[in-house]
C-alpha positions in Angstrom: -10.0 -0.8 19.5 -10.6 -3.7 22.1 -7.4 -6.2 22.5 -10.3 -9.2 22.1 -11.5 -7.6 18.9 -7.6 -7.4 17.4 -7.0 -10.9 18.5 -9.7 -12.5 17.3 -8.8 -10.8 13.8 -5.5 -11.6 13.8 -6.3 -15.3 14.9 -9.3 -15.7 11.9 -7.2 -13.8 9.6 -4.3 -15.8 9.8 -6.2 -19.5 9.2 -8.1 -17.4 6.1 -4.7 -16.8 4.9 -3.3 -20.3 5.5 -6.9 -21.9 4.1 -6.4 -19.7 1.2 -2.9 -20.8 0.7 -3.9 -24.7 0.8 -6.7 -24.2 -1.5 -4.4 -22.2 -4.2 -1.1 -24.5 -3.5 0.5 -21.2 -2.5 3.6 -21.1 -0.2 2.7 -19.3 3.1 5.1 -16.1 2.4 4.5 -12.5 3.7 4.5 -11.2 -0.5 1.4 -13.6 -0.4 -0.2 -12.4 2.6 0.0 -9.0 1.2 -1.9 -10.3 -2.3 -4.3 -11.8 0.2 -5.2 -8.8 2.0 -5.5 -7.0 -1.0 -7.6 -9.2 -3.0 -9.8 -9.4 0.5 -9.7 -5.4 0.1 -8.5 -5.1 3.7 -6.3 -3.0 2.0 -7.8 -0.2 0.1 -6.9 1.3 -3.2 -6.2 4.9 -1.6 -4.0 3.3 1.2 -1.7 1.7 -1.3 -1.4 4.6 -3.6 -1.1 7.1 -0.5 2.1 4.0 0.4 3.5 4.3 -2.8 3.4 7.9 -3.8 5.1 8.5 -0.5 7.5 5.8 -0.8 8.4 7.3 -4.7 8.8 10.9 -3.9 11.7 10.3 -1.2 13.4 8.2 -4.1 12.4 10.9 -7.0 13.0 13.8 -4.8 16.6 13.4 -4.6 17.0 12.9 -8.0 15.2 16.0 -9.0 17.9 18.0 -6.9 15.0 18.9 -4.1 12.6 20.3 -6.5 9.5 19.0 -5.3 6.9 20.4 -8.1 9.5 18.8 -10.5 9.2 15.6 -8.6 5.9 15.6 -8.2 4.7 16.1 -11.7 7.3 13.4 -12.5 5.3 11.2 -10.3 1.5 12.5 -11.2 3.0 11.8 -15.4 4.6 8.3 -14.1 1.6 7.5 -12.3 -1.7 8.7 -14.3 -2.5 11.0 -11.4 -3.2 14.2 -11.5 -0.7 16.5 -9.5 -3.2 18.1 -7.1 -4.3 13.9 -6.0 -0.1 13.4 -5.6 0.2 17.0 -3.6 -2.8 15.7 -1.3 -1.5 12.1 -0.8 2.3 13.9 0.7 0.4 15.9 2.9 -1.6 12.8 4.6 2.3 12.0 5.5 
């Protein structure tokens, strides 16, 4: 991607966020840029459960003694996923 394009994004993106914040008398925070880009779904849905199914099974996976079909069902149960959408989120690691 072009350096002028990311700029330019980054530059409108951050007065959005700030107009956004003014309008909703939120505090400028990085936990409320992260709702922003969310509700602006700049972030989508399969990113953030790809995030967070990784993020869980490193914290499961111990506990389940290095048993990773243990941990992933665990996580598919914990989740309302099925396991085959957990095993293919790990393997976009």
């Amino acid at each position: 991607m072009q350096k002028q394009i990311l700029d330019i994004f980054q530059r409108d993106l951050h007065a959005s966020f700030r107009a956004y914040c003014r309008q909703h008398q939120y505090e400028v925070t990085a936990e409320g840029l992260i709702t922003y880009l969310i509700d602006k779904q700049l972030i989508p849905e399969p990113t953030i459960r790809r995030f967070v199914i990784m993020e869980e099974f490193e914290r499961e996976f111990e506990q389940h003694e290095g048993r990773k079909t243990e941990t992933i069902q665990t996580l598919a149960s914990r989740f309302h996923l099925s396991e085959r959408t957990v095993w293919s989120a790990l393997r976009q690691k």
